[in-house]
C-alpha positions as CSV (number, residue, x, y, z in Angstrom):
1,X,89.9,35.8,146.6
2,X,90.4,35.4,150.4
3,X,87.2,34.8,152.4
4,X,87.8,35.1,156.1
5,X,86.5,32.2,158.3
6,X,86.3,31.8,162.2
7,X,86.8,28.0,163.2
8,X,85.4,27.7,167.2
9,X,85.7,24.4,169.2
10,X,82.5,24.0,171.7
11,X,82.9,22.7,174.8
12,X,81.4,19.2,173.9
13,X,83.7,19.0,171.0
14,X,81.3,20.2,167.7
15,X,83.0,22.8,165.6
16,X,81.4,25.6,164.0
17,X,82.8,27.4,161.4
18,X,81.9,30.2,159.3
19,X,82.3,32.5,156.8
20,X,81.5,36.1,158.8
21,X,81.0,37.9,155.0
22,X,78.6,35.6,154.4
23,X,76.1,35.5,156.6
24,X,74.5,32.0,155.5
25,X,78.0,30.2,155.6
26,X,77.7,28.4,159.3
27,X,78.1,24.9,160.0
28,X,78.2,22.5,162.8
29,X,80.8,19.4,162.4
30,X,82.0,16.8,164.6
31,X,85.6,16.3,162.5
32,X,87.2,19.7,160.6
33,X,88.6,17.5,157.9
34,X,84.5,17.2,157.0
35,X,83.6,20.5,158.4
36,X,85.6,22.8,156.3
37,X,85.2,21.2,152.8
38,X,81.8,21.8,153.1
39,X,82.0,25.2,154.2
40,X,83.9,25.7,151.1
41,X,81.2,24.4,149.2
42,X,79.0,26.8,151.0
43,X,80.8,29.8,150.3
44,X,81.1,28.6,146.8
45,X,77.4,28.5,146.7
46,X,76.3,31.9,148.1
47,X,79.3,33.7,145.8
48,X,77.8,32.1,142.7
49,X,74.4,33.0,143.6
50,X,75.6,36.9,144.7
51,X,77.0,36.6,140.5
52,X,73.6,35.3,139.2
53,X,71.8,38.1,140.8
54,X,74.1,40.5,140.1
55,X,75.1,41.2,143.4
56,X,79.1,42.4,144.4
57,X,80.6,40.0,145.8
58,X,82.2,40.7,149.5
59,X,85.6,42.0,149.7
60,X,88.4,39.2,149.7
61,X,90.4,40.3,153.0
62,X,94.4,40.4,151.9
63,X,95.2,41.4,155.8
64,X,96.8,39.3,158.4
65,X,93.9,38.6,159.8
66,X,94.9,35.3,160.8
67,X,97.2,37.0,163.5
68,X,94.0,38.0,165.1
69,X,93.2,37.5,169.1
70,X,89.3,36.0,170.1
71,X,87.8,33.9,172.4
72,X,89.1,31.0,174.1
73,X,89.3,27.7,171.2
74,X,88.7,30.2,168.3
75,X,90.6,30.4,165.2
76,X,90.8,32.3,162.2
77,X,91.8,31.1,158.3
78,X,91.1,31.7,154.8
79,X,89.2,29.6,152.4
80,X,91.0,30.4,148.8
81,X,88.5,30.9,146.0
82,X,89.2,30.9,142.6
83,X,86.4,33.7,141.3
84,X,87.1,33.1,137.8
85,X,85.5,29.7,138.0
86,X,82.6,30.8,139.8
87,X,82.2,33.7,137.2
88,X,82.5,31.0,134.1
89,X,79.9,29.1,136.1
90,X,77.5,31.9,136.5
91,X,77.8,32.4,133.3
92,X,77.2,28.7,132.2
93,X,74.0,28.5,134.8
94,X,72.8,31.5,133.4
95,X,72.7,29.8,129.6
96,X,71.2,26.9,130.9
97,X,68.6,28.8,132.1
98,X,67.4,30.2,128.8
């Protein structure tokens, strides 16, 4: 699955990224190489806890989003997420809760 994320460089050089499907996926980095494994993690997070609660998960975008115009020092990628892990590990959490 392809979660959309918007990468924007402030003026005093922090980046924020985040995942615009999931609302709780911001962060605030000084270096992207730090910044956007942990937004990974994030969105990890919140689609593992959507599959514990038995929530849909947000649609994976397939477009070329990337190809997208916005504001001056914003960007646009995708974060690749394997689902089938994060399903396996609902599934283990949800065991271990018993």
């Amino acid at each position: 699955m392809l979660i959309p994320i918007t990468i924007h460089t402030n003026p005093d050089g922090t980046i924020d990224a985040s995942a615009p499907s999931l609302p709780s996926c911001e962060i605030r980095c000084m270096r992207e190489e730090i910044g956007l494994p942990t937004l990974r993690l994030l969105i990890e997070d919140a689609l593992t806890l959507r599959l514990l609660d038995g929530k849909t998960l947000p649609a994976g975008d397939e477009s070329d989003s990337l190809h997208r115009t916005g504001p001056v020092g914003e960007r646009y990628a995708h974060v690749n997420i394997n689902v089938g892990h994060l399903v396996a590990l609902a599934k283990h959490q949800k065991n271990f809760k018993r």
